[in-house]
VOPAGU-2260 file (C-alpha; in pm, 1 decimal, decimal comma):
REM VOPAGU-2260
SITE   aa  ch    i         X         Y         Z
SITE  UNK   A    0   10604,8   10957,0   12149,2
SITE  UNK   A    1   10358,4   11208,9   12165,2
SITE  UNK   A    2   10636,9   11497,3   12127,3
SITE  UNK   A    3   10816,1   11362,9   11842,3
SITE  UNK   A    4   10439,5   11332,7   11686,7
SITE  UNK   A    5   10420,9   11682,9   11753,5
SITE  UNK   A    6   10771,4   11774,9   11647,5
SITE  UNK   A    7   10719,2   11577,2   11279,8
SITE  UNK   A    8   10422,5   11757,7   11205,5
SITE  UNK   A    9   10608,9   12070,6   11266,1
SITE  UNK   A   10   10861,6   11919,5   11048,2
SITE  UNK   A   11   10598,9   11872,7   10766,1
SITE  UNK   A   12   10489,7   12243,4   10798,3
SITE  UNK   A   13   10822,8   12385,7   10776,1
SITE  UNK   A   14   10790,4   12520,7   11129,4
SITE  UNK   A   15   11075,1   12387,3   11237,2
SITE  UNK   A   16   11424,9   12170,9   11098,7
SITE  UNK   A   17   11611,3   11871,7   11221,1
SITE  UNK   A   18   11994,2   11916,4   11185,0
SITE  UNK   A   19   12235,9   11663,1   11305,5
SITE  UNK   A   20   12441,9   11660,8   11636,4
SITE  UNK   A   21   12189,2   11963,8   11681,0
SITE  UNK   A   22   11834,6   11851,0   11717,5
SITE  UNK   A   23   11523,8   12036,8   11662,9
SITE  UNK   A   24   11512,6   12396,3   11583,2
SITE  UNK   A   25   11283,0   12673,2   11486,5
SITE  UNK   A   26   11311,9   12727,6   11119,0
SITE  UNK   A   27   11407,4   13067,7   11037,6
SITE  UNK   A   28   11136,9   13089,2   10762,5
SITE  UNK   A   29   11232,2   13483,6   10683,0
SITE  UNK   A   30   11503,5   13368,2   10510,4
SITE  UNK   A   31   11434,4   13022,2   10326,8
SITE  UNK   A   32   11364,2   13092,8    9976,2
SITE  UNK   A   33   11031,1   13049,1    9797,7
SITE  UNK   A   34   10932,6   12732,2    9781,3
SITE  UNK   A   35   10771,9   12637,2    9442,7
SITE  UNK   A   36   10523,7   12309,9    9391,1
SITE  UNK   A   37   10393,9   12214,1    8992,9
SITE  UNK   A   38   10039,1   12151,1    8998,1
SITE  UNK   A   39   10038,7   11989,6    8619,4
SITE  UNK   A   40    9666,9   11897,6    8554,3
SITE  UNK   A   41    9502,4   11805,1    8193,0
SITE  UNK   A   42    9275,8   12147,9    8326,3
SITE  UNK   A   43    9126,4   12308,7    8569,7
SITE  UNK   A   44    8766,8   12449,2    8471,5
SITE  UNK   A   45    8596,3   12121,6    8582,2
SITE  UNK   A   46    8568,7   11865,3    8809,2
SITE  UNK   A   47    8703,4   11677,1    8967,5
SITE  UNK   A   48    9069,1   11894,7    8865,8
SITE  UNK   A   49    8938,1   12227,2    9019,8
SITE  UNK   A   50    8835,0   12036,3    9359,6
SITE  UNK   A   51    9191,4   11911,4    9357,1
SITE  UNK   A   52    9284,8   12195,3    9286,0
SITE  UNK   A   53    9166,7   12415,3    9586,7
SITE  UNK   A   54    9214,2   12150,8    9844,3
SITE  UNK   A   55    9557,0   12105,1    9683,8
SITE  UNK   A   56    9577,0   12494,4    9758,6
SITE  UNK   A   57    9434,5   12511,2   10112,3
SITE  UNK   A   58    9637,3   12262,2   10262,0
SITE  UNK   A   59    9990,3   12366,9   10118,3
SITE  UNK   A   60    9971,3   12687,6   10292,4
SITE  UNK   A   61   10050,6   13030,5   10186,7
SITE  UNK   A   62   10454,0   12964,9   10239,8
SITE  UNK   A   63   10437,4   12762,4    9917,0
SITE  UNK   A   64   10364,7   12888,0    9569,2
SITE  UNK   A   65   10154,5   12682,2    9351,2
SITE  UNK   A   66   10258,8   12664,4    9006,7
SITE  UNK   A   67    9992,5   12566,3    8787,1
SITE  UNK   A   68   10024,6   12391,1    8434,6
SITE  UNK   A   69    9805,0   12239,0    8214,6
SITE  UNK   A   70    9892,7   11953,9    7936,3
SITE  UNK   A   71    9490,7   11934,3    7747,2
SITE  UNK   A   72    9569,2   11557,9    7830,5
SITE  UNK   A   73    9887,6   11499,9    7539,4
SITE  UNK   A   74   10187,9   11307,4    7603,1
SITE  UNK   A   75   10377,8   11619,5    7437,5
SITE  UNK   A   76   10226,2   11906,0    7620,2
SITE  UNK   A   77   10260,8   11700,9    7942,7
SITE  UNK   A   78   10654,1   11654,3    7860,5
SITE  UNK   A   79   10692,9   12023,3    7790,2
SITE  UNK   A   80   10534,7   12109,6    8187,6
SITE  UNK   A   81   10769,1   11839,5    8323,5
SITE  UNK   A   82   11079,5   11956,6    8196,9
SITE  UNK   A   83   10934,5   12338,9    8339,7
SITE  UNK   A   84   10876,8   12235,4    8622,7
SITE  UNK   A   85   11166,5   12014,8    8713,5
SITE  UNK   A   86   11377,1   12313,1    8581,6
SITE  UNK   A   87   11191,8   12601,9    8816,5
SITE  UNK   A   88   11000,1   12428,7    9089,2
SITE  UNK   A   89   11108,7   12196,6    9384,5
SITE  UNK   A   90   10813,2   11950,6    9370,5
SITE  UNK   A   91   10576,2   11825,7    9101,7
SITE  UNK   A   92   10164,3   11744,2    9189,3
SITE  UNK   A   93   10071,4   11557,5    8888,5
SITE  UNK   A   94    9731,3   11408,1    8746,5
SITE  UNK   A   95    9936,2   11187,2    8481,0
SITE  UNK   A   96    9798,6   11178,0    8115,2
SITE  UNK   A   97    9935,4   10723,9    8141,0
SITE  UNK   A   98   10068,9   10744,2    7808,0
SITE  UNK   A   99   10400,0   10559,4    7804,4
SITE  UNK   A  100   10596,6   10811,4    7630,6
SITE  UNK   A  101   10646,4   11013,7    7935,7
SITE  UNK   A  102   10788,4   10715,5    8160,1
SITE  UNK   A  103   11150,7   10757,3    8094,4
SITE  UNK   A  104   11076,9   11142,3    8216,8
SITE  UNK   A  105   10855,9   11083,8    8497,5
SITE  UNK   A  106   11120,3   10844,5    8635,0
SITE  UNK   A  107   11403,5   11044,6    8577,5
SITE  UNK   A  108   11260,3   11357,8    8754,2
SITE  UNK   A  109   11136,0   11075,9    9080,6
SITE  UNK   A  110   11490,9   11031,3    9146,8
SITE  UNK   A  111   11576,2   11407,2    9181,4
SITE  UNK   A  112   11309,2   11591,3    9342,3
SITE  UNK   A  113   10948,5   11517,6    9482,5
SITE  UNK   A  114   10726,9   11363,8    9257,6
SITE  UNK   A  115   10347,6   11328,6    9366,1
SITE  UNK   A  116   10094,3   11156,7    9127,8
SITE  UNK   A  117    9712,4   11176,9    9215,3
SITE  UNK   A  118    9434,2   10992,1    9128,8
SITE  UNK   A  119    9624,9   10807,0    8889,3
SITE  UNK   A  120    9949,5   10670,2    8831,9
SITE  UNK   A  121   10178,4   10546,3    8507,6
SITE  UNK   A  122   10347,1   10202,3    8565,7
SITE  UNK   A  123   10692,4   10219,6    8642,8
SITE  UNK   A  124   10708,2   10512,2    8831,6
SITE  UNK   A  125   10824,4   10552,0    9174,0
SITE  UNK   A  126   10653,9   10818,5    9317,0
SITE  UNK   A  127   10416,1   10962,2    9616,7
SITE  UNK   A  128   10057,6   10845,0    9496,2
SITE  UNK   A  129    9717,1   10953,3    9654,4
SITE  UNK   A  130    9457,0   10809,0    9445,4
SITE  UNK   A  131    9072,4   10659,9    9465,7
SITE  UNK   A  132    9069,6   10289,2    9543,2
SITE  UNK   A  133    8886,3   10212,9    9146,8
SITE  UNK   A  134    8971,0    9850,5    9200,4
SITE  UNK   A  135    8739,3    9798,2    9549,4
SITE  UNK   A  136    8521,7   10103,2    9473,8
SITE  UNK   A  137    8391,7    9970,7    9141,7
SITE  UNK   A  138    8350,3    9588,0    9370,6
SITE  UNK   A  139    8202,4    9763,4    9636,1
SITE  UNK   A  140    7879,3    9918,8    9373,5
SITE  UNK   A  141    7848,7    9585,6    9180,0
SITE  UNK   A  142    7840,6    9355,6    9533,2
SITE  UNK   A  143    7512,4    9603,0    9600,9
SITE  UNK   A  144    7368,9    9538,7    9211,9
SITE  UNK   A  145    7398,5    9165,7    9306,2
SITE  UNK   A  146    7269,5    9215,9    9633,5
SITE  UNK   A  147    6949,7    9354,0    9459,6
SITE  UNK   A  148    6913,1    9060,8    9276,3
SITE  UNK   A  149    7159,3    9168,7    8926,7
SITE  UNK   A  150    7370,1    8905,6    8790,9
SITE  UNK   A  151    7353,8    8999,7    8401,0
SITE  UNK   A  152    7532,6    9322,0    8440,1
SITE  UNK   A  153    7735,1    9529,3    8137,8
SITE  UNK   A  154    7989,8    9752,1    8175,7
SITE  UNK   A  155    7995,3   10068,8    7943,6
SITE  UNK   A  156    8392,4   10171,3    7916,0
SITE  UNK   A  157    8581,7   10451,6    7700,2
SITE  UNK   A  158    8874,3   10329,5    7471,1
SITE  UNK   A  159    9162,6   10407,5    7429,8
SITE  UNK   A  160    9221,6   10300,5    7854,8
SITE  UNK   A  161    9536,4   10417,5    7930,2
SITE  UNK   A  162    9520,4   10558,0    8257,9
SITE  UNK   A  163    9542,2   10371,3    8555,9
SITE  UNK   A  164    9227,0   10452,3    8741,3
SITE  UNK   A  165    9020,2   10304,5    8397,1
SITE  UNK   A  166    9190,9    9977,7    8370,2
SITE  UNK   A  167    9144,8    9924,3    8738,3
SITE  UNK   A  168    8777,9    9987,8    8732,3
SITE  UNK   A  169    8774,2    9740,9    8435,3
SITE  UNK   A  170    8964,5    9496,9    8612,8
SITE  UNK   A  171    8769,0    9496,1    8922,3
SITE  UNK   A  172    8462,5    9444,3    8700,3
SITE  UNK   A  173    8584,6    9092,5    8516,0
SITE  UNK   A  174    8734,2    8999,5    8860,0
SITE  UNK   A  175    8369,0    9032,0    9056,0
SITE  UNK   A  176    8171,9    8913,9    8750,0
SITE  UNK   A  177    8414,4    8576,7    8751,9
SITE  UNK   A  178    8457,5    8541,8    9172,6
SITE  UNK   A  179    8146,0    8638,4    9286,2
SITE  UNK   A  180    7864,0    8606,6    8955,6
SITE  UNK   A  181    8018,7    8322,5    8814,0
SITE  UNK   A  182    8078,8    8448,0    8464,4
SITE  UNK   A  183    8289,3    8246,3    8231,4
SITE  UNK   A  184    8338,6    8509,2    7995,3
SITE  UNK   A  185    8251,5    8859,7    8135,1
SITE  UNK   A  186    8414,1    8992,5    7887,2
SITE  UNK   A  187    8064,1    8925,6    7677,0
SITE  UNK   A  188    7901,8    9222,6    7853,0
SITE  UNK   A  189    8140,6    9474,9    7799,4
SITE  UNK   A  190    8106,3    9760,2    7561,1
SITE  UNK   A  191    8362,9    9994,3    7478,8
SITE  UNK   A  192    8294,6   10354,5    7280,7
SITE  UNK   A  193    8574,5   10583,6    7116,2
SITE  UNK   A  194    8638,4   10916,5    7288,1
SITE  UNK   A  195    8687,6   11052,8    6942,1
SITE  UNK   A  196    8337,3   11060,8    6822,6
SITE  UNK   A  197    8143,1   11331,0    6878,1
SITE  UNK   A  198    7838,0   11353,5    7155,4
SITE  UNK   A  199    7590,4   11284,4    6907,9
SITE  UNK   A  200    7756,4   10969,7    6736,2
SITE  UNK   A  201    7835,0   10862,6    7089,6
SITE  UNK   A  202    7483,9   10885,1    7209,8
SITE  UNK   A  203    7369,3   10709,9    6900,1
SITE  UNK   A  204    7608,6   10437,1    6952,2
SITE  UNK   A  205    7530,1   10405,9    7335,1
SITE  UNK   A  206    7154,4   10364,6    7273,6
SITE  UNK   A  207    7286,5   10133,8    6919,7
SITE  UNK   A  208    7430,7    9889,0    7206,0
SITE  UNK   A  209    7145,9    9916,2    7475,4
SITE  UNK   A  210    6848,9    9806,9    7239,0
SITE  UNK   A  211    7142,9    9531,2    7145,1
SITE  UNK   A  212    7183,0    9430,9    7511,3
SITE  UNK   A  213    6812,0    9449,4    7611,1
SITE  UNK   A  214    6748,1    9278,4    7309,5
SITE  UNK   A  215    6864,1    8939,1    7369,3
SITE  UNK   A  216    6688,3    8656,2    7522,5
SITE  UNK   A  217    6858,0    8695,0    7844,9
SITE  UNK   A  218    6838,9    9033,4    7871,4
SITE  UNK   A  219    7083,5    9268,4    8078,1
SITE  UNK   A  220    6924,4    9389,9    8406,4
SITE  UNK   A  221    7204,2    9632,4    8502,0
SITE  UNK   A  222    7457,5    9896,7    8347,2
SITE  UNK   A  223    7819,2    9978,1    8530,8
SITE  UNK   A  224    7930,1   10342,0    8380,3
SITE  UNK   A  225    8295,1   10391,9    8380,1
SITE  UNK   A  226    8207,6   10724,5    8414,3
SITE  UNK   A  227    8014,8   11052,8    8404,7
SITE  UNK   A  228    8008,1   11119,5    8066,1
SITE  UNK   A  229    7890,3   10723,1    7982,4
SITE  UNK   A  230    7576,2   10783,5    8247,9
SITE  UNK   A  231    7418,4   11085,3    8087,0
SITE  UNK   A  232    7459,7   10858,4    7765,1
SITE  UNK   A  233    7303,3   10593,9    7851,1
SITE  UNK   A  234    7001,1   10813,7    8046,2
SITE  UNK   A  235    6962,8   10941,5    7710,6
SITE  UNK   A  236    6946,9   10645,2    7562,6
SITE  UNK   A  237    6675,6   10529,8    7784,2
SITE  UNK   A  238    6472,2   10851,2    7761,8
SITE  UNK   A  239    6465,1   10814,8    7396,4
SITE  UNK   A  240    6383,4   10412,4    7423,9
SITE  UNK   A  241    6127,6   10464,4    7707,1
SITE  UNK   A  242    6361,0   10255,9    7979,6
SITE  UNK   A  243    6200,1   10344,2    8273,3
SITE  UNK   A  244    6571,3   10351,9    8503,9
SITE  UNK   A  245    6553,1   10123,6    8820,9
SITE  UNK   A  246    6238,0    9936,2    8743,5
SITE  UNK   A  247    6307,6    9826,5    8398,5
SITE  UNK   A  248    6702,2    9847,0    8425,6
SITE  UNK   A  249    6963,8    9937,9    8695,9
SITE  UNK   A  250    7247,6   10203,2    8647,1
SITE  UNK   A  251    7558,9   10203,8    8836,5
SITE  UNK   A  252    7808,9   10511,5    8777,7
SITE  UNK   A  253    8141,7   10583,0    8881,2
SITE  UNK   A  254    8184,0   10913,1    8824,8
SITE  UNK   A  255    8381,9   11212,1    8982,4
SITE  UNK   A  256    8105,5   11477,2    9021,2
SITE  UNK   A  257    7995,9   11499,0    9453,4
SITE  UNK   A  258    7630,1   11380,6    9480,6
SITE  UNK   A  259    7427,7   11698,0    9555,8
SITE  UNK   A  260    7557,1   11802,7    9217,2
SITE  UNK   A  261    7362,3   11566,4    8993,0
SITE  UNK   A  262    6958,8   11565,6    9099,9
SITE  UNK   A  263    6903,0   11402,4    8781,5
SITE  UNK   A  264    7073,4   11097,2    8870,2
SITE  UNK   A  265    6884,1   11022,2    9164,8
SITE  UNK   A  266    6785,3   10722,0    9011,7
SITE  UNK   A  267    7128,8   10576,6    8970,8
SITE  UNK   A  268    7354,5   10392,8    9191,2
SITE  UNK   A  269    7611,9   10639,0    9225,2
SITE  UNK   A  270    8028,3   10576,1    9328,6
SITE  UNK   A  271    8142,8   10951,5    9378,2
SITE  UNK   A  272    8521,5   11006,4    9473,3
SITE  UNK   A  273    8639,1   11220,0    9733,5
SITE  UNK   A  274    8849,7   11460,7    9553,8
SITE  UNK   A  275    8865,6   11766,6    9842,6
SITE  UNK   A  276    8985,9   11466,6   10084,6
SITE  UNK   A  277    9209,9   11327,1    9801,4
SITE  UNK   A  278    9395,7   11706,8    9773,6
SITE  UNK   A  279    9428,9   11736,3   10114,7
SITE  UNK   A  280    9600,5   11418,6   10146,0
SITE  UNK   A  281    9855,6   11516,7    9848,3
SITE  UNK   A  282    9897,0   11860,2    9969,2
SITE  UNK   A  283   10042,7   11686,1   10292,1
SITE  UNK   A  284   10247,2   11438,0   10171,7
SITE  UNK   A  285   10411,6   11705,1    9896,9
SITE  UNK   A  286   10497,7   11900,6   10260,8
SITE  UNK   A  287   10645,3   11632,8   10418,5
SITE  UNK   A  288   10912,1   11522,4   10134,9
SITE  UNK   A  289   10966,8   11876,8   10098,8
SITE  UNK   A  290   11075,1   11924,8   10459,5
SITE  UNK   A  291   11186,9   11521,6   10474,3
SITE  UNK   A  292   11344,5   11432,0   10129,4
SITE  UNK   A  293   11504,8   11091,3   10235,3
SITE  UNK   A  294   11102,0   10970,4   10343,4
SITE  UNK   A  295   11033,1   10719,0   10086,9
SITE  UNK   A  296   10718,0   10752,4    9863,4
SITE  UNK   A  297   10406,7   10573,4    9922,9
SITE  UNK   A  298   10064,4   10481,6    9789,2
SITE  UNK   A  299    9721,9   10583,0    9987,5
SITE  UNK   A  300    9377,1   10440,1    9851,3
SITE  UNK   A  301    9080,9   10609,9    9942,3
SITE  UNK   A  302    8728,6   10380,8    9865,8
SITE  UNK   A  303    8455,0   10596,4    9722,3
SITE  UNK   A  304    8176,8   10737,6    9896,0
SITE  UNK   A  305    7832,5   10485,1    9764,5
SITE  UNK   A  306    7499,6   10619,5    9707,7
SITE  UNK   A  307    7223,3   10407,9    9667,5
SITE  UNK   A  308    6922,4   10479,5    9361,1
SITE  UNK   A  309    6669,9   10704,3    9534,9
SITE  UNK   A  310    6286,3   10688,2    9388,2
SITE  UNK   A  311    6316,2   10924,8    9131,5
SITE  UNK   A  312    6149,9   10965,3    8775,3
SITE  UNK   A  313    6396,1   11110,6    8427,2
SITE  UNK   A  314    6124,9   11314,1    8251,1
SITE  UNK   A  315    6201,7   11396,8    7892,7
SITE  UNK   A  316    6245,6   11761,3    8009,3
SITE  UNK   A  317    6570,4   11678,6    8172,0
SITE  UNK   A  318    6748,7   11527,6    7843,0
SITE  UNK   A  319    6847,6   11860,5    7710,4
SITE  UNK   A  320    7054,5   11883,1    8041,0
SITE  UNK   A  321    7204,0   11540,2    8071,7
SITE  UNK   A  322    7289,8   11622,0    7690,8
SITE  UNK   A  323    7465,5   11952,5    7768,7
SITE  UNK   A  324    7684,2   11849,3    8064,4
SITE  UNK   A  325    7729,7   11514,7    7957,3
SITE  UNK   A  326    7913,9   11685,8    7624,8
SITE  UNK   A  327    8132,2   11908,5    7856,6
SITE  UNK   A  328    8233,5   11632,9    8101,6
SITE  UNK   A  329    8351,3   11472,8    7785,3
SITE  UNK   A  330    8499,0   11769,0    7659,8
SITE  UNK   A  331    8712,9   11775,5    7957,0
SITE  UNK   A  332    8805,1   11394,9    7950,6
C-alpha cells in the first residue's frame, strides 16, 4: 500500500506513467510536449485572485505552463477565454463568473478535457471543485455571535447573487437564524445593496439602513457582512453615526483578505478564507487528471479560518482608509 501511495503521487507529478500489460515506468519527460493549464480569473491585481494565483503557480511546477486569462467578471469575456483555452490548453483552472449563459460551454468543455472550478462553482457543471465551505463557515461565525449573547442579527448582502459562494453564505444565514435563533422570518433582517452604485451612494445607503435597523424598538445587536467591501461600509457608517463597534453593535465579516492584513478590523469578528491552501489544493488535483484523465472529479470544502473581535477602538482617522480600500475591493468584485 505504501508503494502504490508512492507510485500515484509520482503519477500526479508526471514522474512517471502507467501503461497496460507494462506497469510503471519512468516518464521520459524530454520528450512529452508542453503541457498548458488556463488560469481564467475575473483578475489578478487583488485578493484573494493573486493568492490563488501564486499558490496555483507553486504547486503546478515548472513542467507546466500557466496560461493566464482574465474575463473583468462578464459572461461574454468569460466565453471568449473558454473557447481559447479549450482550443490551446489541456486543462482549464477557473474562478467562474455563475452567470448561466456559460453553462452549455462549461459543460461541454467538462466532458473533453480537465475542468477545475475554484472557490465557486455554476450549477450543472461536472467538474473538479476546490472551494471555501461558505455554507458552515458563515454557521460557524454566527453560532459564536449567539454564543455572545446575539439573537437579532442582520445580514448585509450584494445583489445581483449569482455566484455560488454568495447564495451559500445567504443560505447558511436563514438556515441558522430559523434552526438555531428561532426566527420565523429571517428574511426581515436582511439587506441587500446594488453593486452598481457607486462607493459613495453605497455608503450612504449602508448607513440609510443601519440608523433604520438600530432604529427600531428591538434594535439589531449584530451585523453579518457578506463581504469585504460591505464591512468597511458599514465601519463607515458607524464612524459617521458614532457606533462605538463591539460595545454598542457586533460585526461579523466574511471576507477574503488574511487577517494580519486588516488592523483596522480588529474589532470585528472576522471569517478569512484560506486561499494559498485553496491553490495548492487545485494545483494538485489539475496534476492528477492531467496524468489520470479517467479519475472522476470531485468537490473539497475547506471551513474558514475564525477570528474573534480583539479590543480595539475605529478612530475617525482611519475612515479615509476603510473608504479607499473598501472602493477598490469593490472595484475588483
Amino acid at each position: 500500500m505504501t508503494v502504490h501511495r508512492a507510485l500515484t503521487q509520482l503519477q500526479s507529478e508526471g514522474w512517471v506513467v502507467r501503461r497496460p500489460k507494462v506497469g510503471t515506468v519512468v516518464a521520459d519527460r524530454s520528450s512529452q510536449p508542453e503541457t498548458k493549464v488556463a488560469l481564467i480569473f475575473g483578475g489578478y491585481m487583488h485578493l484573494p485572485a493573486a493568492a490563488y494565483a501564486g499558490s496555483i503557480e507553486e504547486s503546478l511546477g515548472e513542467d507546466i505552463k500557466l496560461i493566464p486569462l482574465t474575463t473583468s467578471n462578464t459572461a461574454a469575456t468569460e466565453a471568449r477565454c473558454l473557447e481559447t483555452a479549450a482550443a490551446e490548453c489541456d486543462a482549464i483552472i477557473c474562478y467562474p463568473t455563475g452567470k448561466p449563459e456559460n453553462t452549455a460551454l462549461l459543460q461541454k468543455i467538462s466532458a473533453s478535457m480537465p475542468l477545475l472550478f475554484i472557490d465557486c462553482t455554476p450549477d450543472n457543471v461536472e467538474a473538479d471543485v476546490v472551494m471555501t465551505d461558505n455554507f458552515g463557515s458563515i454557521i460557524m461565525g454566527l453560532k459564536h455571535l449567539h454564543s455572545i449573547g446575539h439573537t437579532r442579527i442582520a445580514y448585509f448582502m450584494e445583489y445581483p447573487h449569482q455566484v455560488s459562494s454568495v447564495k451559500e453564505r445567504y443560505a447558511g444565514y436563514l438556515e441558522f437564524m430559523k434552526q438555531d435563533i428561532g426566527a420565523s422570518d429571517p428574511d426581515r433582517w436582511v439587506r441587500r445593496f446594488s453593486t452598481t452604485m457607486s462607493w459613495d451612494q453605497y455608503c450612504d445607503r449602508v448607513q440609510e439602513v443601519v440608523v433604520e435597523l438600530l432604529s427600531e424598538s428591538n434594535p439589531v445587536t449584530a451585523i453579518a457582512c457578506q463581504q469585504d467591501a460591505t464591512m468597511c461600509a458599514v465601519l463607515d457608517a458607524c464612524v459617521h453615526l458614532g457606533v462605538s463597534i463591539g460595545d454598542e453593535l457586533a460585526v461579523l465579516s466574511f471576507n477574503d483578505i488574511p487577517a494580519g492584513l486588516q488592523p483596522l478590523a480588529r474589532n470585528v469578528h472576522r471569517l478569512v478564507q484560506r486561499p494559498v491552501e485553496l491553490g495548492h489544493i487545485i494545483a494538485k488535483r489539475a496534476r492528477l487528471r492531467l496524468n489520470s484523465p479517467t479519475v472522476a472529479p470531485q468537490t473539497v470544502r475547506l471551513l474558514t479560518d475564525f477570528y474573534p473581535a480583539a479590543p480595539f477602538t475605529l478612530t475617525k482617522s482611519a475612515q479615509e482608509f476603510i473608504k479607499t480600500r473598501a472602493a477598490g475591493i469593490t472595484q475588483s468584485q
